[in-house]
C-alpha positions as CSV (number, residue, x, y, z in Angstrom):
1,X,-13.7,57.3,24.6
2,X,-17.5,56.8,23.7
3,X,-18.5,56.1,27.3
4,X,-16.4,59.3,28.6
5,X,-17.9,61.5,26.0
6,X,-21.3,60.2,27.1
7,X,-21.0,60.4,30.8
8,X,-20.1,64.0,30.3
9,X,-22.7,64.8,27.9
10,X,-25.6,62.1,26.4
11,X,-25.1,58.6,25.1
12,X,-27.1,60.3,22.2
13,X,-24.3,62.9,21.6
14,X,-21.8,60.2,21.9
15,X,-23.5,58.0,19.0
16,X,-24.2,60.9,16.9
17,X,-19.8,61.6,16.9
18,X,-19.5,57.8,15.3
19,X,-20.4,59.4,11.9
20,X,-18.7,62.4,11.3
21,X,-15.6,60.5,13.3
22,X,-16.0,57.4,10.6
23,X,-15.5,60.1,8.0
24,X,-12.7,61.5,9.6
25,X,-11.1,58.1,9.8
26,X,-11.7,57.3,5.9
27,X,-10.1,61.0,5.1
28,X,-6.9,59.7,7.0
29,X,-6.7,56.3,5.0
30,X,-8.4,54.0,8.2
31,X,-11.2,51.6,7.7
32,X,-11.3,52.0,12.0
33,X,-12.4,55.4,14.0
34,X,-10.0,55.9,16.7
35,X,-10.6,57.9,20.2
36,X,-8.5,60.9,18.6
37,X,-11.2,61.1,15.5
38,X,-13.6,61.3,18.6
39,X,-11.8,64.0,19.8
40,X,-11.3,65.7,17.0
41,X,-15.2,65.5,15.7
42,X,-16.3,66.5,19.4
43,X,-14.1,69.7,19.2
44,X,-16.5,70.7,16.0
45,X,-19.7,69.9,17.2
46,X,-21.1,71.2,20.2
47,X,-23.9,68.7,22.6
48,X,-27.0,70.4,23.7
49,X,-25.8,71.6,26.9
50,X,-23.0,73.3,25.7
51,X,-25.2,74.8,23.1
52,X,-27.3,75.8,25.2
53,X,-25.0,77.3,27.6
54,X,-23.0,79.0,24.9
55,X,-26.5,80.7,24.0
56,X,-27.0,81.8,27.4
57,X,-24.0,83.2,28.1
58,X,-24.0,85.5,24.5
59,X,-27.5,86.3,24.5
60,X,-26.8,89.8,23.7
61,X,-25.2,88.9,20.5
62,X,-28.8,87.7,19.2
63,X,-32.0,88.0,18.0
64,X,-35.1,88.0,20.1
């Protein structure tokens, strides 16, 4: 799941979802982060593209 998330976005981005997804994991009772905490986690935070494209694409909703 790691290696799809960072073909599509960074290998950075992909690294960074290991802690918020180990979180998830101990919240549901698992010592192991599964490809659905990935999921989950990489529904919450966005990667720097799709920051940056979100920012683009409602530029008119901020300041300058």
């Amino acid at each position: 799941m790691l290696s799809e998330v960072g073909s599509k976005a960074t290998l950075r981005y992909a690294v960074q979802l290991l802690a918020p997804g180990n979180i998830t994991a101990k919240l549901s009772g698992r010592s192991n982060v599964t490809a659905e905490d990935i999921r989950d986690v990489g529904n919450l935070f966005l990667d720097a593209k799709q920051s940056a494209l979100m920012l683009e694409k409602n530029a008119e909703n901020y300041m300058l």
